[in-house]
RODO-2510 file (C-alpha; in nm, 4 decimals, decimal comma):
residues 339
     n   res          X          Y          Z
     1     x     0,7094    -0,5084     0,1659
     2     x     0,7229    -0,3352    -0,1552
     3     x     0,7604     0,0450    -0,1050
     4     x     0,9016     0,1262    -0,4381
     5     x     0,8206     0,5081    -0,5022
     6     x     0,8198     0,5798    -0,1424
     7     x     1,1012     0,6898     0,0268
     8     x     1,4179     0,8288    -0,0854
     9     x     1,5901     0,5088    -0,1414
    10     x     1,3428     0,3737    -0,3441
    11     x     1,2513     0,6510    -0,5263
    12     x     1,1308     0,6159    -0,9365
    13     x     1,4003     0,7259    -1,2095
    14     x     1,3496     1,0129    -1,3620
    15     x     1,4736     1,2770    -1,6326
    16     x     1,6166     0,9377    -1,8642
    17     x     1,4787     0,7710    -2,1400
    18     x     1,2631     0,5085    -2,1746
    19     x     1,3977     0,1469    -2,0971
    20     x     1,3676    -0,0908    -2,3854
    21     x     1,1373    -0,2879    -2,1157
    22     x     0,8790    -0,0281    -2,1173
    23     x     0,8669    -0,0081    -2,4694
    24     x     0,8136    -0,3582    -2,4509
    25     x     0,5408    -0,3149    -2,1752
    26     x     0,3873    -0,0252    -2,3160
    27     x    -0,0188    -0,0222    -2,2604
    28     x    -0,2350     0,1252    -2,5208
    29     x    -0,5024     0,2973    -2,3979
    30     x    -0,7072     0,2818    -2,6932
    31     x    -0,6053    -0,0891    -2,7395
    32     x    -0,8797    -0,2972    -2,4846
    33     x    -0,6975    -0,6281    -2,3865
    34     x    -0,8699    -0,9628    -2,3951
    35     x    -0,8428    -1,0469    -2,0462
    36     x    -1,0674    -1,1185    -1,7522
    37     x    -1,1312    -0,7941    -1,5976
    38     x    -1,0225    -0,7301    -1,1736
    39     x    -1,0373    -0,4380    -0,9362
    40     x    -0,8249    -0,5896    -0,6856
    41     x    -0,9839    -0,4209    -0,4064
    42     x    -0,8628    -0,1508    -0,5555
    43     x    -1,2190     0,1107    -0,6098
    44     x    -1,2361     0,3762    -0,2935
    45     x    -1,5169     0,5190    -0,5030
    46     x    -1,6567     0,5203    -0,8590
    47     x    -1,9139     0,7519    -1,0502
    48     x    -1,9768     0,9123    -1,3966
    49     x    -1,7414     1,1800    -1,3445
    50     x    -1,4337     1,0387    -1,1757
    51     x    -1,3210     0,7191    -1,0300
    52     x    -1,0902     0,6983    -0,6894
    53     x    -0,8411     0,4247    -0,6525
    54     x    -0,6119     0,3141    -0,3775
    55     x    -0,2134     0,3694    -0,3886
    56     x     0,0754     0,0806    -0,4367
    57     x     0,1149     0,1113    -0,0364
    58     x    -0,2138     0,0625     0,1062
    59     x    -0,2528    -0,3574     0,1194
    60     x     0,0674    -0,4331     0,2110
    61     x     0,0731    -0,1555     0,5005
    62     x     0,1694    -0,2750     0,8383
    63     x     0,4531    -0,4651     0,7418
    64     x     0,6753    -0,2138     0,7500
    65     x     0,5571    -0,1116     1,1034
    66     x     0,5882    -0,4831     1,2470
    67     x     0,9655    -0,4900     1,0646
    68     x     1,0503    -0,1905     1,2177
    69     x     0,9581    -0,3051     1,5868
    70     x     1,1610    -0,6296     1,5536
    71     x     1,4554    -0,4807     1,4421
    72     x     1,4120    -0,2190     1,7470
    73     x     1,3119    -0,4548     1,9985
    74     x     1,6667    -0,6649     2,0308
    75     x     1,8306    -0,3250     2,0667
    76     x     1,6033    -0,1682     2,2995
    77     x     1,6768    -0,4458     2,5692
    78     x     2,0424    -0,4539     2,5045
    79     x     2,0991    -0,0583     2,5466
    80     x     1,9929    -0,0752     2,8980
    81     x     2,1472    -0,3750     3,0284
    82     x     2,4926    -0,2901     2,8606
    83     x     2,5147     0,0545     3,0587
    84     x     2,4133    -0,1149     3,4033
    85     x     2,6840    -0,3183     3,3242
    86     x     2,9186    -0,0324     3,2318
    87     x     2,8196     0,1237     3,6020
    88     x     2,8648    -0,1750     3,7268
    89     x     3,2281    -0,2225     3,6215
    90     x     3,3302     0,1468     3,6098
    91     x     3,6679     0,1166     3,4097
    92     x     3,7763     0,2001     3,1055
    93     x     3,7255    -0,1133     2,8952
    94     x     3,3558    -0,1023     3,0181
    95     x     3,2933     0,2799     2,8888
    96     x     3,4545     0,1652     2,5866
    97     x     3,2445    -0,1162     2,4839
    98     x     2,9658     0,0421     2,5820
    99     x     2,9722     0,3412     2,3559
   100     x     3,0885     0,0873     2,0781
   101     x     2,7393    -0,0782     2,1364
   102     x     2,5093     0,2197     2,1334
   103     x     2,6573     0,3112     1,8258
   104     x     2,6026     0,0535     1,6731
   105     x     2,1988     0,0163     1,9145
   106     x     2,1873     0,3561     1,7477
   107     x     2,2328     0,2639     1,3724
   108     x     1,9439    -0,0167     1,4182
   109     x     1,7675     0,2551     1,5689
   110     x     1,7802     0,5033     1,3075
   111     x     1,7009     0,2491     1,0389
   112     x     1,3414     0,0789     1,2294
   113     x     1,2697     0,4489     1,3089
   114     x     1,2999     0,4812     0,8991
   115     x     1,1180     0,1854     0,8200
   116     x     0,8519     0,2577     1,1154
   117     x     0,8079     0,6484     0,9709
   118     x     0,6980     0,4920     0,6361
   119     x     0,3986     0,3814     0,7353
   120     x     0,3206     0,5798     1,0288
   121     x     0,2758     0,9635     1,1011
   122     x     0,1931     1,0030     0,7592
   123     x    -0,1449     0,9538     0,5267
   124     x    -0,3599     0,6889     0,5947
   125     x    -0,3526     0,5901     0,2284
   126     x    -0,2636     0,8128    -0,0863
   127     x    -0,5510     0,8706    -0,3353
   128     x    -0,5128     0,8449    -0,6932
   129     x    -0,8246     0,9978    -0,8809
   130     x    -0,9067     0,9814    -1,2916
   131     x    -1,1462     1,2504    -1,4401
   132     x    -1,3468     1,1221    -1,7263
   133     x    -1,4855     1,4157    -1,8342
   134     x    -1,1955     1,6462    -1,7962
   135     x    -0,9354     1,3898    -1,8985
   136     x    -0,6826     1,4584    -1,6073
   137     x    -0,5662     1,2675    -1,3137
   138     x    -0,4298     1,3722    -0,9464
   139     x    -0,2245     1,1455    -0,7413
   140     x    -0,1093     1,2146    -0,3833
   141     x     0,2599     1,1563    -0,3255
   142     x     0,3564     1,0398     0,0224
   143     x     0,5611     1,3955     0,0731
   144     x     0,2580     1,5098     0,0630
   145     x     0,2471     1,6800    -0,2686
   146     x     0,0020     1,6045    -0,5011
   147     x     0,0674     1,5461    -0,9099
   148     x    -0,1300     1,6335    -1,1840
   149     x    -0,1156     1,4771    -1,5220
   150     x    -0,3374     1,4674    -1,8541
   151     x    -0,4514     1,1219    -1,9164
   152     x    -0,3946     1,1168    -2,2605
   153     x    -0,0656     1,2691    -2,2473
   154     x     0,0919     0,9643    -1,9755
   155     x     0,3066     0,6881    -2,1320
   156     x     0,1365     0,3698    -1,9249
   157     x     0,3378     0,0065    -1,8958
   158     x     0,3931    -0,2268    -1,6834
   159     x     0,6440    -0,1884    -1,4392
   160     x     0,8446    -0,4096    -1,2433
   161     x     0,9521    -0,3960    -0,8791
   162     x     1,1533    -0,6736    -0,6403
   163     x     1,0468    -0,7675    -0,2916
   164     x     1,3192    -0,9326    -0,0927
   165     x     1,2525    -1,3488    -0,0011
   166     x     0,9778    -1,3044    -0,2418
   167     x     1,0924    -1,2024    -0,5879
   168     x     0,9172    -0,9797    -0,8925
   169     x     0,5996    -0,7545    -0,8539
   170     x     0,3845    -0,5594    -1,1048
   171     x     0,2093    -0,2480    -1,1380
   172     x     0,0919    -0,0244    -1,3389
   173     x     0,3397     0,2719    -1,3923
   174     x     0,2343     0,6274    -1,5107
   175     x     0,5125     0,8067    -1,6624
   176     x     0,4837     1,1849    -1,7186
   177     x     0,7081     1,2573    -2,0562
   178     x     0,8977     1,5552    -2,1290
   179     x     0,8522     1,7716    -2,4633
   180     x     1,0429     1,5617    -2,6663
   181     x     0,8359     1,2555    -2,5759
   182     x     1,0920     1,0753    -2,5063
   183     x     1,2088     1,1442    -2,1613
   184     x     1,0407     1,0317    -1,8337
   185     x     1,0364     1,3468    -1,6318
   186     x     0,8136     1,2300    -1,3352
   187     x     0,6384     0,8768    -1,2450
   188     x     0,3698     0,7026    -1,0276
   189     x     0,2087     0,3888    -0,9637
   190     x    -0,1504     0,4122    -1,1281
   191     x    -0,2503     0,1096    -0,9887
   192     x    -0,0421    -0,2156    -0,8042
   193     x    -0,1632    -0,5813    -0,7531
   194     x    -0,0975    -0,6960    -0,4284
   195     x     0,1767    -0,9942    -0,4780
   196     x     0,0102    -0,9614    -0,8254
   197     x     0,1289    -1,1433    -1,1466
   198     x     0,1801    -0,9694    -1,4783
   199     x    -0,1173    -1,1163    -1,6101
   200     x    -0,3211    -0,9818    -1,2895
   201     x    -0,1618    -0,6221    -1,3425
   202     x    -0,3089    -0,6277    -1,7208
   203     x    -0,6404    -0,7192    -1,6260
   204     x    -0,6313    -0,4535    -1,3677
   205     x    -0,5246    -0,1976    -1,6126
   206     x    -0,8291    -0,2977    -1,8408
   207     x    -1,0528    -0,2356    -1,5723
   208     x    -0,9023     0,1748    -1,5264
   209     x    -0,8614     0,2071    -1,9329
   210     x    -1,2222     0,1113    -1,9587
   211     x    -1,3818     0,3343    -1,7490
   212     x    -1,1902     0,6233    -1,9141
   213     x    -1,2052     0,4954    -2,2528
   214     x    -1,5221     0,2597    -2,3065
   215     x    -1,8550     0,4416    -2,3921
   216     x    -2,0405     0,2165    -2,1397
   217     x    -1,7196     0,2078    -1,9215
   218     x    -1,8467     0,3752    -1,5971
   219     x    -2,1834     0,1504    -1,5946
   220     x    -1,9677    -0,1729    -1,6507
   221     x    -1,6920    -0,0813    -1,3573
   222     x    -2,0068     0,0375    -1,1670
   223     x    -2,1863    -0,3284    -1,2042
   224     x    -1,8456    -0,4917    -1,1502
   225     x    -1,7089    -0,3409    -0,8344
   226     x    -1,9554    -0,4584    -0,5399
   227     x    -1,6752    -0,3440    -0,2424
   228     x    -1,4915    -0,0214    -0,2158
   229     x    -1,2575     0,0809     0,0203
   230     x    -1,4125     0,2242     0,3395
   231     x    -1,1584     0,4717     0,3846
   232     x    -1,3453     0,7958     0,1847
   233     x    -1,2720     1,0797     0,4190
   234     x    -1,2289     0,8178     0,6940
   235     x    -0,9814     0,6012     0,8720
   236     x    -0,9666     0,2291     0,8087
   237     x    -1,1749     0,0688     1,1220
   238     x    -1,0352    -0,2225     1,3290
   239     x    -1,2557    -0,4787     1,1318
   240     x    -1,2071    -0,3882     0,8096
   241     x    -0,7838    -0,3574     0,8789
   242     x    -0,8345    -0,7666     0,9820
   243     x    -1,0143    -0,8244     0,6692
   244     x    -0,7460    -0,6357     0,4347
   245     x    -0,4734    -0,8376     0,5584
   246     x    -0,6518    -1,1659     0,5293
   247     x    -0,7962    -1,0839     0,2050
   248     x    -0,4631    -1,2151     0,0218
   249     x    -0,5403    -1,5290     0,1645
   250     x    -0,9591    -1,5676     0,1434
   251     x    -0,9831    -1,8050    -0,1797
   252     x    -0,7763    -2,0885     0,0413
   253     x    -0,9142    -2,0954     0,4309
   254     x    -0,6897    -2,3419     0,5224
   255     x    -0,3763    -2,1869     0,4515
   256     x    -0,4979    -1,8584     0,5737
   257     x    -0,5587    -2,0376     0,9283
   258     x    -0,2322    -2,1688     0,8958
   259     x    -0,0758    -1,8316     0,8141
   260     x    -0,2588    -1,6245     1,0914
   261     x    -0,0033    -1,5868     1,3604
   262     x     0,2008    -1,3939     1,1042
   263     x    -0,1053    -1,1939     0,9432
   264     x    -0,2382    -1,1632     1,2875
   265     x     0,0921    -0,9175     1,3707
   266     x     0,1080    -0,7692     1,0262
   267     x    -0,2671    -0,6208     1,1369
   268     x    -0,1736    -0,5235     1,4733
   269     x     0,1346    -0,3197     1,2698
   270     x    -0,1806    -0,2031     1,0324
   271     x    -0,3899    -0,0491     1,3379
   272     x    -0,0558     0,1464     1,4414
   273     x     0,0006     0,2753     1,1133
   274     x    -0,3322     0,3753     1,0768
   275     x    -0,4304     0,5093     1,3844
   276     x    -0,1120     0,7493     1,3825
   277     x    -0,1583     0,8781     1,0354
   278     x    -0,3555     1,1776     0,8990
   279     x    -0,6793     1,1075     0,6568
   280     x    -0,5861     1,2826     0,3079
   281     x    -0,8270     1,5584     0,2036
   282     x    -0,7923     1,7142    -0,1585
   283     x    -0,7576     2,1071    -0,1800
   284     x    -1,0524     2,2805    -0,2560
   285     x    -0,9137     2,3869    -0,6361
   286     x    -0,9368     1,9995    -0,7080
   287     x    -1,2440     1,9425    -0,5337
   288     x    -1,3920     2,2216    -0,7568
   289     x    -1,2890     1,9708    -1,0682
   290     x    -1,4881     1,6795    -0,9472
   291     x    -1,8152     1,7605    -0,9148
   292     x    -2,0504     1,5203    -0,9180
   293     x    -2,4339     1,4999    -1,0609
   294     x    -2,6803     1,4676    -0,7935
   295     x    -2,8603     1,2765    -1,0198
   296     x    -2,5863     1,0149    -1,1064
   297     x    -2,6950     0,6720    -1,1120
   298     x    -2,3393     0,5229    -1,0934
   299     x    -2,2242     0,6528    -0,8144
   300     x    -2,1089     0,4310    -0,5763
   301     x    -1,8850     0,4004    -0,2457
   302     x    -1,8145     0,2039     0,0451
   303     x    -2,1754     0,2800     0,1773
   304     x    -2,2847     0,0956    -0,0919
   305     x    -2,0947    -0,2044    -0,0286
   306     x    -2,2289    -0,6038    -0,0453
   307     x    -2,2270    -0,7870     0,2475
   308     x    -1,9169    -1,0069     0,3350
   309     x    -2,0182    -1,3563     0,3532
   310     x    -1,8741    -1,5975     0,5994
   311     x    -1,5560    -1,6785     0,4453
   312     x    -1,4773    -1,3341     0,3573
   313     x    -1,5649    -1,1424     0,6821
   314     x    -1,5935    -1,3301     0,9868
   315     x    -1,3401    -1,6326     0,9108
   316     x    -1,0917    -1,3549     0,8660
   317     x    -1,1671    -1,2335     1,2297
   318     x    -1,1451    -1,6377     1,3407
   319     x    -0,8161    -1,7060     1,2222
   320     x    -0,6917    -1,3072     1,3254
   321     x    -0,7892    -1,4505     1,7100
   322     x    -0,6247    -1,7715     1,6701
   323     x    -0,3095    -1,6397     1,5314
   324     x    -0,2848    -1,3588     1,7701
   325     x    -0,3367    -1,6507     2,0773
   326     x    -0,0681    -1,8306     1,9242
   327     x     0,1320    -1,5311     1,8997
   328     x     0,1388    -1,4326     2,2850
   329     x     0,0797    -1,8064     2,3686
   330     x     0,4496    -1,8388     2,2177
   331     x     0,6326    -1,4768     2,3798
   332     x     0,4854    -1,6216     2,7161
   333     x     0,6388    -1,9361     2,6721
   334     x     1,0003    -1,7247     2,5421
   335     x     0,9679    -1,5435     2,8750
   336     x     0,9357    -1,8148     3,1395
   337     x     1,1829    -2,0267     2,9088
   338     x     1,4097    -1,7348     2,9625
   339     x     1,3634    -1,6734     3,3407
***
C-alpha cells in the first residue's frame, strides 16, 4: 500500500526547496531517454489533443480496504463479548476493564475506519489529463479539488516513496515552482509504476514526454498502447477489477496461482472500494479545453481495446476462484477448529 499524496499523513512537502535528490532526478523534457518505452497500464484514453492517465492509487486499490477490515474484525468480536461479560459480573472491576477495552476497540476503530475511507466513499480513480495543444495539465486530487499546471512550467523527477515489508517505490513527481523557481509550492504524482523500479518509472516517463514533446508522439503512443483503462465515465466492472489485481503477476502463472488466496481478497477489497465510490466527471470549463476532432485518427479508448488472451484474461479469473476457495476453505476450517 503506497498512498503517498493521499491523506493527511502522507501528504507531499511543500513551500521548501528543492532536495539535492531531485536535482539529481531531475527529467528533461526536451531530453528523450534511451530506454524501452512502457505504459504500465497506465492510458484511460489517448488522442491528438490530450492524453488521460490513471493516478498513483488506482492498481494498488483494495488493499487498503482488506487492511482496514482485518484490523476491525479482531475488535469487532471482542467489543461485544467483553460487555456481556461486564453484565455478567456487574461490579466495579468489570465496568472498569471494560471501558479500558473499548477505548482502546475504539482507537483500532478509528484508525481501519481511516484506512477503509481511503479507498472507499470517494472517486473511483483520480484522472490526470495532458493537453498537447494547449500545453496544460489537470489532475484530480483525492479532496476532490482539481490542479492545474502549465506543462512547460513543472519541474519533473523522479520521486521516491517507502512501502512498509516491501521497501522503495518510484514515480514520477510533478512539482509546481514558485516565482523564484526555486521553491516547490504544490506537487503530484504524474504517473506511478506499480511496485515499479527506477528504471521502469523512466521508461514510463518517456512514454508521457513523448506524446507531448515528439512530433510523431501521439501516433507512436497511439500504436503502442493496445489496452486502456475501462473506467472513462464508468466504474471498473467485476472482471476487469480480477484482472487489475492479477496483472502484477501475469508474466509468471505459476506464482500468480500460488499468490491467489491473497490477490483473491485484495479484489474482493477492490469491488468494495469501487462499488462505494463516485465516478469523477471534469467541470464543464475543462471539458470546454479538450475538445476533440471528430475526424481524429488517434483517438483511442477502452472500446478500442485488444482482446486478452488466455493468460492475461481468463487465467486471472482461474486462479481469483482458486484462491478465493482456499480462502473460505481455510475461515471454515478456523471456525469449526474454534467451536
Amino acid at each position: 500500500m503506497d498512498f503517498t499524496g493521499q491523506g493527511r499523513f502522507t501528504a507531499y512537502k511543500v513551500d521548501r526547496p528543492l532536495t539535492e535528490q531531485e536535482r539529481a532526478d531531475r527529467l528533461d523534457r526536451k531530453r528523450k531517454l534511451n530506454t524501452q518505452v512502457r505504459d504500465e497500464l497506465s492510458v484511460i484514453k489517448i488522442n491528438s489533443t490530450y492524453m488521460e492517465l490513471v493516478d498513483r492509487w488506482y492498481a494498488p486499490k483494495g488493499w487498503s480496504v482488506i487492511f482496514a477490515m482485518m484490523v476491525a474484525s479482531p475488535f469487532l468480536y471482542a467489543a461485544p463479548t467483553f460487555t456481556l461479560i461486564a453484565i455478567g459480573h456487574n461490579n466495579l472491576e468489570s465496568w472498569a476493564f471494560l471501558a479500558f477495552v473499548l477505548s482502546f476497540c475504539f482507537l483500532f476503530f478509528w484508525i481501519a475506519w481511516y484506512g477503509f475511507r481511503l479507498e472507499a466513499f470517494r472517486q473511483t480513480h483520480y484522472p490526470i489529463r495532458l493537453n498537447r495543444k494547449k500545453r496544460k495539465v489537470h489532475a484530480y486530487r483525492p479532496d476532490g479539488r482539481i490542479i492545474e499546471a502549465d506543462w512547460d512550467k513543472l519541474y519533473f523527477c523522479v520521486g521516491e516513496s517507502i512501502i512498509p515489508a516491501y521497501g522503495k517505490t518510484y514515480d514520477v513527481r510533478a512539482h509546481v515552482m514558485g516565482k523564484d523557481r526555486k521553491t516547490v509550492v504544490d506537487t503530484f504524482t504524474l504517473a506511478y509504476c506499480y511496485m515499479g523500479k527506477k528504471d521502469k518509472v523512466r521508461a514510463l516517463w518517456e512514454y508521457i514526454r513523448r506524446y507531448m514533446e515528439e512530433p510523431d508522439g501521439v501516433e507512436q503512443n497511439w500504436r503502442y498502447s493496445d489496452i486502456c483503462m475501462p473506467i472513462d465515465g464508468r466504474r471498473e466492472g467485476f472482471w476487469f477489477g480480477i484482472v487489475r489485481v492479477f496483472a502484477q503477476g501475469s508474466e509468471k502463472p505459476i506464482l500468480l496461482l500460488f499468490l491467489s488466496p491473497v490477490w483473491s481478497v485484495v479484489t474482493l477489497g477492490r469491488w468494495i472500494a469501487m462499488y462505494t465510490s463516485k465516478v469523477p466527471k471534469w467541470p464543464a470549463e475543462i471539458e470546454a479545453q479538450y475538445v476533440i476532432e471528430p475526424d481524429d485518427p488517434c483517438r483511442r479508448d477502452w472500446r478500442n481495446n485488444v482482446k486478452f488472451n488466455f493468460q492475461e484474461g481468463v487465467w486471472p479469473v482461474i486462479c481469483f476462484v482458486v484462491g478465493l476457495s482456499v480462502v473460505v476453505w481455510g475461515l471454515s476450517a478456523l471456525m469449526s477448529a474454534m467451536d
